[in-house]
Each structure stands twice: as C-alpha cells, then as structure tokens.
C-alpha positions in Angstrom: 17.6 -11.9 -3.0 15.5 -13.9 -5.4 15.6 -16.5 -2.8 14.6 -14.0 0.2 11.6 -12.6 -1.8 10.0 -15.6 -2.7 10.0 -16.6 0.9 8.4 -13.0 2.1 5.9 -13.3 -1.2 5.1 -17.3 -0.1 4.9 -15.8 3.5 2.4 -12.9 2.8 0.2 -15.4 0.4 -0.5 -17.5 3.1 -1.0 -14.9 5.5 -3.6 -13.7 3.1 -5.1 -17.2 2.6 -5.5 -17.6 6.1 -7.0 -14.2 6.7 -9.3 -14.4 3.6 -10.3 -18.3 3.5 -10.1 -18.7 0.1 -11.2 -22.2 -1.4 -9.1 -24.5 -3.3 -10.8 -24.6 -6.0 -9.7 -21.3 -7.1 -6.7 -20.4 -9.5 -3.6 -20.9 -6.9 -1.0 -19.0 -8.6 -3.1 -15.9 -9.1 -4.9 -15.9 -6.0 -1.2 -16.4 -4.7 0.0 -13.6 -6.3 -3.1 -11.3 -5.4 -3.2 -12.2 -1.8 1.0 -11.5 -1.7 0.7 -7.9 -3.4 -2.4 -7.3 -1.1 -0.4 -8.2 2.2 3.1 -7.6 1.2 2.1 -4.0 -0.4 0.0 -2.8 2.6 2.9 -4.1 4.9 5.7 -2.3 2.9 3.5 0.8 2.6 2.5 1.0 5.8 5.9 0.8 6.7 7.2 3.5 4.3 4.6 5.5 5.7 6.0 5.4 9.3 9.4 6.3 7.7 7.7 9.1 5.9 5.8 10.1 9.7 9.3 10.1 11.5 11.6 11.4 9.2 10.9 14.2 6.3 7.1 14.1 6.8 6.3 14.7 2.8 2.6 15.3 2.4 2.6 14.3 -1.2 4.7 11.2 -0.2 2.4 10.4 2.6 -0.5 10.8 0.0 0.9 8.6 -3.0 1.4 6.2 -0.1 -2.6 6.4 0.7 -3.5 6.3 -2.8 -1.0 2.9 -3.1 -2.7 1.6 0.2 -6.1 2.1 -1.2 -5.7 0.0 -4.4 -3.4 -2.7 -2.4 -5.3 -3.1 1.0 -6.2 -7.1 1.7 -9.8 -7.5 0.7 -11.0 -8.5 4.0 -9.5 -5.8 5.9 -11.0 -3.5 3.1 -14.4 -4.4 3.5 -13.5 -3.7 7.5 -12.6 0.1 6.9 -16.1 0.4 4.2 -18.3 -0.5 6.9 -20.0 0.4 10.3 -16.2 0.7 11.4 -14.7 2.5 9.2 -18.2 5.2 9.4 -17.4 5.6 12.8 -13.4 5.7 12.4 -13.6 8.5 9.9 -16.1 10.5 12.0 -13.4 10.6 15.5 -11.0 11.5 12.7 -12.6 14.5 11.4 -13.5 15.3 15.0 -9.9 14.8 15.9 -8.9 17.2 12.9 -10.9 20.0 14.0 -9.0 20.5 16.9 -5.6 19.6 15.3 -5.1 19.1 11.9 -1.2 18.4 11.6 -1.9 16.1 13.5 -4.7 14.2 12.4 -5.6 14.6 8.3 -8.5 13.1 8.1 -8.8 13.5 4.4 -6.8 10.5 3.8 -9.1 8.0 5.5 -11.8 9.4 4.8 -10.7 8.1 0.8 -11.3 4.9 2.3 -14.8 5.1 3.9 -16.5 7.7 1.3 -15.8 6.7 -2.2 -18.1 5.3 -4.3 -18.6 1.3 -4.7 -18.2 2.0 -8.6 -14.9 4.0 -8.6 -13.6 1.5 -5.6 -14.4 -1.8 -7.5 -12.6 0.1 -10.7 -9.6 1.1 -9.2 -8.9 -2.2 -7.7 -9.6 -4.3 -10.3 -7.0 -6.4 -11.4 -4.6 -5.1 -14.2 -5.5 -1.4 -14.0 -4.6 -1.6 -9.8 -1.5 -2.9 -11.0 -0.3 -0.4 -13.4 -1.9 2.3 -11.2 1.0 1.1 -7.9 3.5 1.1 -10.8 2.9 5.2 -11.4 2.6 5.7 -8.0 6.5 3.9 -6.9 7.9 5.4 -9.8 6.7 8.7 -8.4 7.7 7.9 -4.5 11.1 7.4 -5.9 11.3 10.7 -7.9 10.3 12.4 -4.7 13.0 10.3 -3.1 15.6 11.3 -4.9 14.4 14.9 -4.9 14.5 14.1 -0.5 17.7 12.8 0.0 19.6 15.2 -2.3 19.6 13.5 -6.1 24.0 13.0 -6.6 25.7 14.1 -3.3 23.0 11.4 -1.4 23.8 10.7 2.3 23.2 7.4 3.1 22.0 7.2 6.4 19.8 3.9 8.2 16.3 5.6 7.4 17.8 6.4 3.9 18.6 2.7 3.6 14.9 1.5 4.8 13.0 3.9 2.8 15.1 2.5 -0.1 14.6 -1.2 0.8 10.6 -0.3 1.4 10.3 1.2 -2.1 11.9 -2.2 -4.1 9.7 -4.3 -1.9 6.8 -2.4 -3.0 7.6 -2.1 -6.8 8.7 -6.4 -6.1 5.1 -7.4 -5.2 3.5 -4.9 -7.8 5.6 -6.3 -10.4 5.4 -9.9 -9.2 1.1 -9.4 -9.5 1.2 -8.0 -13.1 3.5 -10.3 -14.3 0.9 -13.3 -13.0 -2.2 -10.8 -14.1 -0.6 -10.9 -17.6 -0.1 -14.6 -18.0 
C-alpha cells in the first residue's frame, strides 16, 4: 500500500504541476505535497460524492463533501469556478433549482462563487485547510458507520469504494500536514 500511494500522490503532483505551471524555483516537496492533496482530494471527493449520489444520497454527507472540496479544489480550477464562469454556472443552477430542487441544490455551488475573498483565502490557507479536511473525514466516517449499520455491517462493492475513497482522502490530507508541519 505504501508503495501504491506514493505512486497515486507522485501521479496527482505532477498532474497538478502541469495544470498549474509552477516554477522550479519553488519549495518541491511542499509544493509537491500541496498540488497532491489539491488533485488527489478533489479526485477522491468527487468520487465519494458520486457514491454518495447513487447509493444512500446523505445530504449532510454530500455537504461535508462540498465543504472538503472547497478547501482542497486545485488552485487553478478554483480561480475557474470564482470567476465569469462560475457567475454564470451558479446562476443556470439556481434557475435549474427553481423548477426542481432535488434535483439540482444549488446551495452548494453557489459556496464556491459567492464567498468572500477574505474567508476563501482563510479557509484555504495552509495548516488550518488541513486540519479543517481532517474534522470533516473524521465526520464522513461517523456518518458511515452510522450508513452501513455500525457492528452487523454488510460489505457490499459500493461499501468497499466508499471505504477505499474515505482512506484516500484522510492519506492526502495527512500526507499535506505532515509536509505543512516540517
């Protein structure tokens, strides 16, 4: 396993090298480990969020999982969703939840496009981002466990992905604060 996710970290830090075009002349390891928690937890929480829409369909799940991808979404992509884009995004969403909101919540994108640049730059700052992912997989799991039944659990495929999404996202979280730390 250690072998396997330090290929999918090294794989999602270049990813996000290439996407960003980050200079040389900037810390490797951290920017490494920045770019590989950007990529690899927007990838695993976008992926536990399409478990979440086809199986149980748990709005506070589906919300931590917002909340995760808004402090963990790749800086270049982020600045994407906070513009002219992202403006026009959140306004076919709204219009799209007037006419069916089960469907389409528009609250949750609107989180990306409307909050202020003060708030944004202080929730994904670097060691408070991290410890803020960490509360939010601890409580995905709780509301796991509380999903699939706590002791008498029945271990099905989408059990087993769910599982495998939530270690990949507390790996790249805990992989970031332990480089944040050093």
């Amino acid at each position: 396993m250690g072998n396997l996710g330090n290929g999918v970290a090294e794989a999602f830090a270049r990813i996000g090298h290439a996407a960003i075009g980050e200079s040389s002349a900037s810390p490797e390891k951290s920017s490494a480990a920045r770019s590989s928690f950007q990529w690899g937890g927007t990838f695993f929480a976008l992926f536990l969020l399409l478990l979440n829409r086809t199986g149980q369909r748990s709005s506070m799940k589906t919300t931590l999982l917002v909340l995760y991808l808004f402090t963990s979404f790749p800086t270049a992509l982020f600045k994407i969703i906070r513009g002219q884009f992202g403006c026009w995004v959140a306004f076919l969403a709204v219009a799209a939840n007037l006419f069916d909101p089960q469907t389409f919540p528009a609250a949750r994108f609107l989180l990306f496009v409307i909050t202020p640049d003060g708030l944004v730059d202080g929730l994904r700052d670097d060691l408070f981002s991290c410890i803020f992912c960490l509360i939010i997989g601890v409580s995905i799991v709780i509301i796991e466990v509380r999903a699939i039944g706590g002791g008498n659990c029945q271990f099905n495929c989408h059990c087993f992905a769910s599982c495998l999404g939530i270690v990949f996202l507390f790996y790249f979280t805990i992989q970031y604060l332990c480089w944040v730390t050093k």
